[in-house]
N, C-alpha and C positions, 0 to 999 in steps of 0.2 A: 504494500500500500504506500500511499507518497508519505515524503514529507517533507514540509516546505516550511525552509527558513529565511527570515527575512537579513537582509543584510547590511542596510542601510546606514546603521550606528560603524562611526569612528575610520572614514578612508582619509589617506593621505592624497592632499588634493596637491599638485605641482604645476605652476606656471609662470613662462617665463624665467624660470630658473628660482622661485620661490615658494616655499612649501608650507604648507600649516594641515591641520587637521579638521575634517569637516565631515556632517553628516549629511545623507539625502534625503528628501531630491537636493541639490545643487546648481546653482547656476552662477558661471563666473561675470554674467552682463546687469543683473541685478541693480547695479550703481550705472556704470557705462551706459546703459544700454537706452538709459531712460531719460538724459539727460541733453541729449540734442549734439548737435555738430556730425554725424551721423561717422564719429571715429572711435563706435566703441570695437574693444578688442576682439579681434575673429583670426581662429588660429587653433592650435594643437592647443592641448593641456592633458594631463593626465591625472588619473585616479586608482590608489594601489591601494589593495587591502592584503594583510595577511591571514591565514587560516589555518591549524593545524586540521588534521588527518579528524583526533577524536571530533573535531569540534562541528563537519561537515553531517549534513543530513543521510539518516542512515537509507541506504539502499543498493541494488549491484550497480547502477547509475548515477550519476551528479549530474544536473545542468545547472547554466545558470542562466538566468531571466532577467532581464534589461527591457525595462519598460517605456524606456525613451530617453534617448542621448542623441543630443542636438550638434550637428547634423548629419555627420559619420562618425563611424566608431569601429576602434579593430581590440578583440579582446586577448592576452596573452594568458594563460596560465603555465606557472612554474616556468616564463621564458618561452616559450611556446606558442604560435599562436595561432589561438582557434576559428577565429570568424572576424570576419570584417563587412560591415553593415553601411548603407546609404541608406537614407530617410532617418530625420528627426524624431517623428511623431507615433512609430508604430514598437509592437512589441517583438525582439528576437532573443532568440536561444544558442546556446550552447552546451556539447556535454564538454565538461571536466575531466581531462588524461593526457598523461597517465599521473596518479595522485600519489603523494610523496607523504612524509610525517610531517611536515612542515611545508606548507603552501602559500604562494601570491598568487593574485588575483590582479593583471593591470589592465586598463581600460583607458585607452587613447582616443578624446573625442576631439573633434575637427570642425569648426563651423566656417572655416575658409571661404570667401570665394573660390569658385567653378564653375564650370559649363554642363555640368552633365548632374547634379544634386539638386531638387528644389525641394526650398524655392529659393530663389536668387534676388530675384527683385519685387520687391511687394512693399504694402502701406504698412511693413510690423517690423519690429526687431527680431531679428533671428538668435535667440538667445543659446548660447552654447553653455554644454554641462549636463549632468547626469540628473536630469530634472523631474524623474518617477520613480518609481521603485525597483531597487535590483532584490531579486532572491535565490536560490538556491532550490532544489526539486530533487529529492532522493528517489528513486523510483527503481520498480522490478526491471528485470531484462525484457518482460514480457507486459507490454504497458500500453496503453492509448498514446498516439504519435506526439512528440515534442517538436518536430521537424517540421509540420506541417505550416510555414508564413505565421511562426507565432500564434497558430489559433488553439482552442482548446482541444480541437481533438473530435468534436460529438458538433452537429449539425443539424439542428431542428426545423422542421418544416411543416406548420399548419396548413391545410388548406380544408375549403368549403368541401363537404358531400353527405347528402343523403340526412340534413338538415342538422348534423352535428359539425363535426370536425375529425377530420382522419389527421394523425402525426402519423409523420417520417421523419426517423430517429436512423441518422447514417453514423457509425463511426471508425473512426480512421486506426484501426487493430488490427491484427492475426487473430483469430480464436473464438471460443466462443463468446457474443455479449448478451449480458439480459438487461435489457431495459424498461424501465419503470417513469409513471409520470405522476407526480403528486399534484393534489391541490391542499395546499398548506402541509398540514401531517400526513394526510391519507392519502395511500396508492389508489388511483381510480384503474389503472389500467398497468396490465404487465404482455411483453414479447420476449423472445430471444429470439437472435440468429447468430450462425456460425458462418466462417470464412474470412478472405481479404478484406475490410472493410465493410463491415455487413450492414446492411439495413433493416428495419423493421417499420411497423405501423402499429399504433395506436389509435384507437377512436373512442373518440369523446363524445358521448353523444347529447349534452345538454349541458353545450358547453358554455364556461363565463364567460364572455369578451373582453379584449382587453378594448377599452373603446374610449383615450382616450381621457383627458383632464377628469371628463364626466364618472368613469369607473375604471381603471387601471391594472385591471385583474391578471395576476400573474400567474403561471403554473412553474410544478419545476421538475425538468428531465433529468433521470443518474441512467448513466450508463456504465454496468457492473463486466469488467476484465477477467473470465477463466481461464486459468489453464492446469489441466489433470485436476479437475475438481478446485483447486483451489483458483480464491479470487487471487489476484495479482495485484490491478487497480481499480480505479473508481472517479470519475468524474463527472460534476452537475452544472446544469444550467436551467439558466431562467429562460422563460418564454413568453407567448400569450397568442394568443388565439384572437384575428381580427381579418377584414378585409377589409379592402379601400380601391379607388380609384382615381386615373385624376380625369378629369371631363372637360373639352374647351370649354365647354358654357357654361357648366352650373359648378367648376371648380373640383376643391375636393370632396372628396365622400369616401367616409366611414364607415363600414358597416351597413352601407346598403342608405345612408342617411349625408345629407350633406353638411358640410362639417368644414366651414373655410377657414382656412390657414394661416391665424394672424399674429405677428408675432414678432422676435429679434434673432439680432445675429449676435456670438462672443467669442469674444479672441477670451486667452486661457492666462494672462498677467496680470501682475499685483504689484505696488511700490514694494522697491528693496527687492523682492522678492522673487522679480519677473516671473519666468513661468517654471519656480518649484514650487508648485502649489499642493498642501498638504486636503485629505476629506475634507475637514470641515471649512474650506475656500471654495468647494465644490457645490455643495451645501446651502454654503448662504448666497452663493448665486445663483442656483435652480428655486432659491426661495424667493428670491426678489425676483427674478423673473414669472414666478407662479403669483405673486402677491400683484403685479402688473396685470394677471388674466392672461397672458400672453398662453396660447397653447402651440407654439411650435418654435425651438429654434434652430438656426443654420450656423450650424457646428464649424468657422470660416478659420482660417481655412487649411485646414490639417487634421489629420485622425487626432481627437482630444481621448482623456483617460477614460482608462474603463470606466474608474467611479463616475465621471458625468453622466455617460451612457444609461450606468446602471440607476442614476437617478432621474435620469427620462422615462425609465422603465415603470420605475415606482411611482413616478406625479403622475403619468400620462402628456409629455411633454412631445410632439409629434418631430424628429427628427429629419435635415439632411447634413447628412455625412460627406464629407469630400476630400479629395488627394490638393495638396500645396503646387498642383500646375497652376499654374499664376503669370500674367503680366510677359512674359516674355517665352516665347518656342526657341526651346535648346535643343539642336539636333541631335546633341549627343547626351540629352536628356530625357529620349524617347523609352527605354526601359528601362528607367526609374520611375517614371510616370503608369508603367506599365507595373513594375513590382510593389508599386507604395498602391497603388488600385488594389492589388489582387490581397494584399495585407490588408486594406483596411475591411475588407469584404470577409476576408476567413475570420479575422480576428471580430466582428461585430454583427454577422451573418444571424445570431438567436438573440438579440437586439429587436422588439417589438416597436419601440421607437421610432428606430429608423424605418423612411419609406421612400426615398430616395438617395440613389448613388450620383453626388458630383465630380464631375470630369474634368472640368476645368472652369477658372474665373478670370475672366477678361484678359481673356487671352492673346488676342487681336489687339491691345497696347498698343504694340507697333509692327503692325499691319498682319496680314491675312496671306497665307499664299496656299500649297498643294500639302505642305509640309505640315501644318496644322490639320488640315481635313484627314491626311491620311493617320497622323496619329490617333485623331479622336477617331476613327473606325477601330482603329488596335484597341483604343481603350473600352469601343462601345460592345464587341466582339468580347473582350478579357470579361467583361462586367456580366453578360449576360451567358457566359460559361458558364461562371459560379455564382448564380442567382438569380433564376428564372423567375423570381416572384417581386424582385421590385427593379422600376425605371431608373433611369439614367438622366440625368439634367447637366444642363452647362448654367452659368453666370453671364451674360455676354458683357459687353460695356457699350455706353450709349451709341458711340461712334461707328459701333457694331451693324451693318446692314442686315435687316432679317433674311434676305436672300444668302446671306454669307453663305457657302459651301455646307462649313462645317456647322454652322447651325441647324441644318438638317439634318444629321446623323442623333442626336440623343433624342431620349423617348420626351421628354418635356421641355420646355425655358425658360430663362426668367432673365430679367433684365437690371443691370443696375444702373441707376438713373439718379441724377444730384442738380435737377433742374430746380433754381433757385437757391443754388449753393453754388455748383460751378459751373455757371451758366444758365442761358435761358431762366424762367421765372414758375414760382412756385405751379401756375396754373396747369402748367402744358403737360403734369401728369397723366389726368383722364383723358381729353383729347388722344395723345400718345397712345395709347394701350387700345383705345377705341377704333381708332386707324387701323391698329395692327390688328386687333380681333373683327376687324370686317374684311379686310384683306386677308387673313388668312384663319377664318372661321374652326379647320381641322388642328388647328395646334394650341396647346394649351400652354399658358403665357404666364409667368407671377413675375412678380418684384423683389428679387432678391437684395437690395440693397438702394436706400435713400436714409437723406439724414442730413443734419447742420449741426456748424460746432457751437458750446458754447462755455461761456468759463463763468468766472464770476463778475460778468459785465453787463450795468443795463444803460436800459434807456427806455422813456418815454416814446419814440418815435425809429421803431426797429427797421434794418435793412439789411438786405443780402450781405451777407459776407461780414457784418458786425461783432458778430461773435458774442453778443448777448444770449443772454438767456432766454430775454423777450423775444426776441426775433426764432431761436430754436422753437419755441413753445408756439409761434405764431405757424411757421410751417409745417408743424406737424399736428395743427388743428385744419389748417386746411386737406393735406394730405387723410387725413382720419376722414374729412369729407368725403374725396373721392376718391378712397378704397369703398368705402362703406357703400358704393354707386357702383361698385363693379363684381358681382359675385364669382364672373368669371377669371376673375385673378385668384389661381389656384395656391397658391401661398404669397404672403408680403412678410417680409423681414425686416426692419429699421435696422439701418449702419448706424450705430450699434449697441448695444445694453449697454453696456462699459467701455469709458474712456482707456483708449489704452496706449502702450508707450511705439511709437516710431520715430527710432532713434534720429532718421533723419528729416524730420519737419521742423519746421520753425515757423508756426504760427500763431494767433492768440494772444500772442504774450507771453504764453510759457512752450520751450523750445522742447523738441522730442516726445512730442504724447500728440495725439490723436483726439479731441475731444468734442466728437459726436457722439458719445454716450449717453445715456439717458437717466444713468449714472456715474458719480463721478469714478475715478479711478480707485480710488480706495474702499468705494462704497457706503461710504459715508454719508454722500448727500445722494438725494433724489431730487434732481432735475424736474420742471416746471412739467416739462413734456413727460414726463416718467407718469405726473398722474392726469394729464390729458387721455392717455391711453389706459389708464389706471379706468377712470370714470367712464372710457368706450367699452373694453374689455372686461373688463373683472364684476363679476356678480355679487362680490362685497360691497359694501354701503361705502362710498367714497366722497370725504369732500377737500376740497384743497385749496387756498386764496393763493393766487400766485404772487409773486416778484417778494419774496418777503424778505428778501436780500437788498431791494432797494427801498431805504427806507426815506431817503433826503430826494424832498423832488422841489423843482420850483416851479411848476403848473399850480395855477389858482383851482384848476379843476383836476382832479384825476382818473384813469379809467383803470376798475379795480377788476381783476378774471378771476373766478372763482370756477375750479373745475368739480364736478357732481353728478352723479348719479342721481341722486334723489328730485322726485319730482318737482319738489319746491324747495325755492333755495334764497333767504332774508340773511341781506346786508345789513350792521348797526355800523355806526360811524359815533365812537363816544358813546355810547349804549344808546343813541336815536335807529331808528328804522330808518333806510334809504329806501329801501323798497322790497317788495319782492317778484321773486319773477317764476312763472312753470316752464317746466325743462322744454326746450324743443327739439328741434330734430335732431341735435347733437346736444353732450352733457357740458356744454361750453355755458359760461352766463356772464354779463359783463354790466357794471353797475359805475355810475357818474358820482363821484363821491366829491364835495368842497375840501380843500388842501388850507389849511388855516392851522395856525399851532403844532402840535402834537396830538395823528387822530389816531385813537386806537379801534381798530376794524374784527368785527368779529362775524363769522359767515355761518349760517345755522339751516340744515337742512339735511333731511332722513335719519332723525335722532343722533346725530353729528353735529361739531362745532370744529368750526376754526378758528384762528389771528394772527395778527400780522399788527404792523406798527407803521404809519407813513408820517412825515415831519417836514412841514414848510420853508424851505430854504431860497435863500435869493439868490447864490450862486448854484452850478451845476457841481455838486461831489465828485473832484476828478478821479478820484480813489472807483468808480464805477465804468470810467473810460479808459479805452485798449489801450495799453502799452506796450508798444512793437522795436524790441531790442532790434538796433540797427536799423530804424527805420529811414528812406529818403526824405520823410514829408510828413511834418503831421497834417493835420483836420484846420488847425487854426491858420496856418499860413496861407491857406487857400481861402482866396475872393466868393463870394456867390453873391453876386448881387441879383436882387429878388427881379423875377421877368428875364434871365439871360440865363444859358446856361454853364455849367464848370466841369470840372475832373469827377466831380462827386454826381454827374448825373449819368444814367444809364447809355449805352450805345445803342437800345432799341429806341428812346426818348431822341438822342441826336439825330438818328436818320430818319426820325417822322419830318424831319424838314430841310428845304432844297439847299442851303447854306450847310446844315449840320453834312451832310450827305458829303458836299464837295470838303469839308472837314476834314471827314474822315480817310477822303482820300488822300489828303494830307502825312493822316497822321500815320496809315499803313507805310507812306513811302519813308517816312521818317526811323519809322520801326525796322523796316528793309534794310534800311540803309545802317541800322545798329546790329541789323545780324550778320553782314555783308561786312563789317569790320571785326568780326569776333575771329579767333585765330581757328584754322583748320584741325579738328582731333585727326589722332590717327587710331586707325582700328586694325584689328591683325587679318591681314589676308588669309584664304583657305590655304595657301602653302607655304604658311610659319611666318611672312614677311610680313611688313608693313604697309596699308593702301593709307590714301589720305583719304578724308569723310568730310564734305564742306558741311557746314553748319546751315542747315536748316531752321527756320521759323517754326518756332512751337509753344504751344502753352501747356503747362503741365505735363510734358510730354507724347502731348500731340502734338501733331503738324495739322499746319492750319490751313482748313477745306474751307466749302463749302457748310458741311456742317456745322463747324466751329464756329464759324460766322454767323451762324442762325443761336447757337446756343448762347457764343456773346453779347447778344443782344440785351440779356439779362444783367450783364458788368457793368460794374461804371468801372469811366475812362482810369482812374484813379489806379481802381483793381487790378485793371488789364495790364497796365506797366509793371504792379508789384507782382503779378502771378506771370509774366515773360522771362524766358532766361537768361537775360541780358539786364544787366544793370542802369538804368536811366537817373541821372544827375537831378539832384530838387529844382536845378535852373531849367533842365530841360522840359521838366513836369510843369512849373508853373507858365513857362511858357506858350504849353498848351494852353495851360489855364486862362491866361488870359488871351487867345485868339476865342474860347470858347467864350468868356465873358461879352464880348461882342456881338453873339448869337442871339437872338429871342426868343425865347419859348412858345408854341404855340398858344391862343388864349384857348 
């Protein structure tokens, strides 16, 4: 029979030529990695443990178990060495030989750049270190496979018949197996079968469903190892019994019932900490994303741990799972993309959660060609080898044409889309989707990814790219509009529950994080928009007065949001009544409160109360306004005189008129003409030399179309300079500024 020890207490961690003692998970990017400038350390290091002989898990076997080291790893025992692993995020093994009285254990991880490991280029820190659990696995000679891509061995598979539920129980042995399926203590059903890998069935015939936030019902399969009468081993899994499907029209559906998909996406780090995250970090983010209503999220974008897994299983938390192909086609990253699939599929295959495999996220970055299409058929082929019972999805990114090649190879899509953040304006999401579900009616469509950042910045009078709170909270009260109009978007995800660290941004104000979470990074705060969706989503009584962060205004009048569930929902300003109001077609309510003194606000509605505090000030609290390390320009230096327009108004606003228009022809040639002076990169040719690469125009790392053009519409002039990758002079900004100053707005 096994037995498994865990190992985690007391390795010798060495890097760079420095050693101390540390326990796992580990990560050496924890400080680096979070902190911006995008030079945290990526490189070898190493992790040694010693073990004697006695001290190893008793069996004829040893392996050992590595549950994620970021982002290759080669392990040596006694000098030796056993296996060498690409991909960060999944689980592999090795046996232990030959064993001495006195044993090392070394473990060399790598998160270097390369061309052939992903992911390479993406919105995250790629944290290096031994960041899950390692253990140890004593076992018979005669055992359930360890070999098999890190998976457990046993392979459960419900499906609908004969108005119960038939299992198929495969497991990967020699010999006789009997397998068994409990519901809680009690065996409902028992098989055996003998030979290579044998199968059996089970039927259920009145069976619980797993169905889902609503009833999460779990069963649990052992599969018992003989040989010559005796057991050998033994291994269990969780399951559940469900069906689903996705439909272009009516979306998803559960269990024969529809059941739409709304919900977030979570990267898997923490301050200090990055991503060694211990259960109970797991825990209290399946809790705040369940305390949201949220029932489905998009696991982005890497095999995360088991224990998440396992507590999507238990909430009823509706899963997609996906491999880290991301942002850029590496040719010689085609089977790794291929072996990180096929792991994360063996290793989460009796996962009821999960109900889609993703293939890839915005991939197409920079550009589209044969070489993409053809992998995602290897990857759409590998996927539906080893798992005939759920679809395949991509991510695309906006720029993404639906006709793309490779968009038509996976069984679903979804799009992500940041209209009114990076580009374009918050409205054009329904339109968008609505275009593309009448143009192509047969394919079913969701939103895997929207969102805005925001920190602890407000205002009174929010705009794109502001980075308030008001302004985050503003766009995903409209976006809550029109998802809530579209039942055929088969899942929506918000980028994303948690703020997380990307070492190389610098926006906001604070350098290296990412924060369009909905939560902050620490999980500390809940963001305004956390209970916007709180009050759409969640069947709990919810009320919430927003901005309670900004308490210093200087408006004579104020406009106070209270977000709510409850059908009526009474403002007091000072303990007077402002009013009250009945909910309408969204749990939004927004109330005109006088700014005079110090008011204290208190919001009352579905046996709930709230407060907050607002305080009349005659200057603006700059302590509430962005501060951008290393900025060209601030807010103040720039003119606006009222009836003209400036840097601070939109590109769709300037070409609504014939002056703005011949402007901006102006201003592209001006931009030309600063990319047209940036120095040539060189990029390594196919045969080891050097080509030169002229520098291209782009934002964000597009180049800039047609589309882009359509999308900037949404910028103001302002933004479009500071998101270009070319540096522009404050003299040459204002200069703009004032040829725009000139302009007239239309009346």
């Amino acid at each position: 029979m096994r037995d498994i020890l865990n190992i985690n207490k007391g390795w010798l961690f060495l890097k760079q030529g420095k050693s101390e003692t540390v326990d796992l998970p580990h990560t050496w990017n924890g400080s680096d990695g979070q902190d911006g400038g995008n030079d945290y350390y990526r490189g070898v290091c190493t992790y040694e443990k010693h073990i004697s002989k006695d001290s190893l898990p008793k069996g004829d076997e040893v392996y050992i178990e590595i549950c994620g080291a970021n982002s290759s790893a080669t392990v040596y025992f006694n000098e030796k060495k056993l296996i060498s692993h690409d991909g960060g995020y999944q689980t592999f093994r090795a046996k232990l030989s030959p064993v001495a009285d006195e044993n090392t254990i070394k473990i060399e991880v790598d998160n270097s750049p390369n061309d052939r490991v992903y992911p390479q280029m993406a919105d995250f820190t790629f944290y290096g270190g031994l960041y899950r659990d390692v253990s140890l696995i004593g076992v018979n000679k005669n055992r359930f496979s360890l070999d098999a891509f890190g998976s457990s061995g046993l392979f459960v598979t419900p499906k609908e018949k004969d108005g119960g539920y038939s299992v198929e129980l495969r497991a990967l042995a020699s010999g006789e197996v009997r397998f068994s399926v409990l519901d809680g203590e009690e065996t409902i059903g028992e098989a055996a079968a003998s030979g290579e890998n044998p199968t059996a069935e089970i039927f259920i015939k009145d069976a619980h469903l797993w169905n889902g936030t609503l009833d999460p019902h779990l069963y649990t399969a052992t599969a018992s190892l003989f040989c010559g009468g005796e057991k050998t081993d033994e291994i269990s899994v969780r399951f559940g019994c469900r069906s689903f499907k996705i439909d272009p029209e009516k979306g998803f559906i559960l269990n024969g019932k529809e059941y739409p998909l709304r919900g977030v996406s979570r990267h898997q780090d923490r301050p200090v900490i990055g991503n060694a995250l211990l259960y109970e970090h797991h825990k209290e983010d399946v809790d705040l994303i369940c305390e949201m209503g949220a029932n489905t999220v998009r696991l982005a974008h890497y095999q995360h741990s088991q224990d998440f897994y396992n507590l999507c299983d238990e909430r009823g938390l509706v899963v997609w799972a996906e491999i880290p192909y991301i942002s850029k086609h590496m040719q010689n990253g085609v089977e790794n993309t291929k072996q990180q699939l096929t792991e994360l599929i063996m290793q989460n295959y009796n996962h009821p959660s999960i109900v889609v495999w993703g293939l890839s996220n915005e991939i197409t970055m920079n550009g589209s060609d044969s070489s993409v299409t053809e992998n995602h058929r290897i990857l759409q082929e590998t996927a539906h080898s080893l798992d005939k019972t759920r679809p395949t999805t991509v991510a695309a990114v906006t720029m993404c044409k639906p006709d793309d090649p490779y968009l038509k190879i996976s069984d679903v899509l979804s799009y992500n889309h940041y209209f009114g953040w990076y580009g374009g304006n918050v409205s054009m999401y329904g339109p968008w989707f609505d275009d593309f579900h009448k143009k192509y009616p047969d394919r079913a469509v969701g939103l895997s990814e929207y969102g805005a950042e925001a920190l602890n910045w407000h205002t009174s009078a929010p705009e794109q790219g502001d980075y308030t709170e008001e302004y985050q909270a503003y766009y995903h009260e409209e976006l809550i509009k029109q998802i809530s109009k579209r039942p055929y978007l088969w899942a929506t995800h918000v980028w994303n529950m948690f703020d997380f660290a990307a070492d190389a941004r610098a926006e906001g104000g604070e350098n290296g994080m990412n924060h369009k979470g909905l939560v902050s990074f620490d999980r500390k705060y809940k963001k305004d928009s956390f209970y916007a969706y709180k009050a759409w989503l969640s069947k709990e009584p919810t009320l919430h007065i927003c901005s309670k962060r900004y308490v210093d205004r200087v408006e004579d009048e104020v406009n106070i949001k209270v977000y709510s569930n409850a059908d009526e929902v009474e403002l007091f300003a000072n303990g007077e009544s402002v009013g009250k109001q009945k909910k309408g077609e969204y749990p939004f309510f927004s109330f005109i409160v006088k700014n005079a003194g110090e008011t204290k606000l208190k919001a009352v509605g579905g046996g709930l109360c709230d407060e907050s505090v607002i305080r009349k000030v005659e200057k603006f609290n700059e302590s509430y306004r962005m501060k951008e390390e290393g900025a060209v320009i601030n807010w103040f230096e720039i003119d606006t005189p009222t009836g003209y327009f400036s840097v601070n108004d939109t590109i769709g606003d300037i070409l609504s008129t014939f002056k703005g228009k011949l402007f901006l022809v102006s201003m592209l040639l001006l931009i030309k003409k600063a990319f047209s002076s940036k120095p040539e990169e060189k990029k390594e040719s196919s045969d080891g030399g050097e080509k030169k690469k002229s520098a291209g125009m782009s934002v964000s790392g597009f180049s800039i179309n047609k589309t882009m053009i359509e999308l900037a519409k949404g910028f103001t002039v302002k933004r479009v300079f500071m998101m270009l990758g070319v540096r522009f002079t404050k003299e040459q900004i204002l200069e703009v500024n004032r040829k725009l100053n000139k302009i007239k707005k239309p009346k």
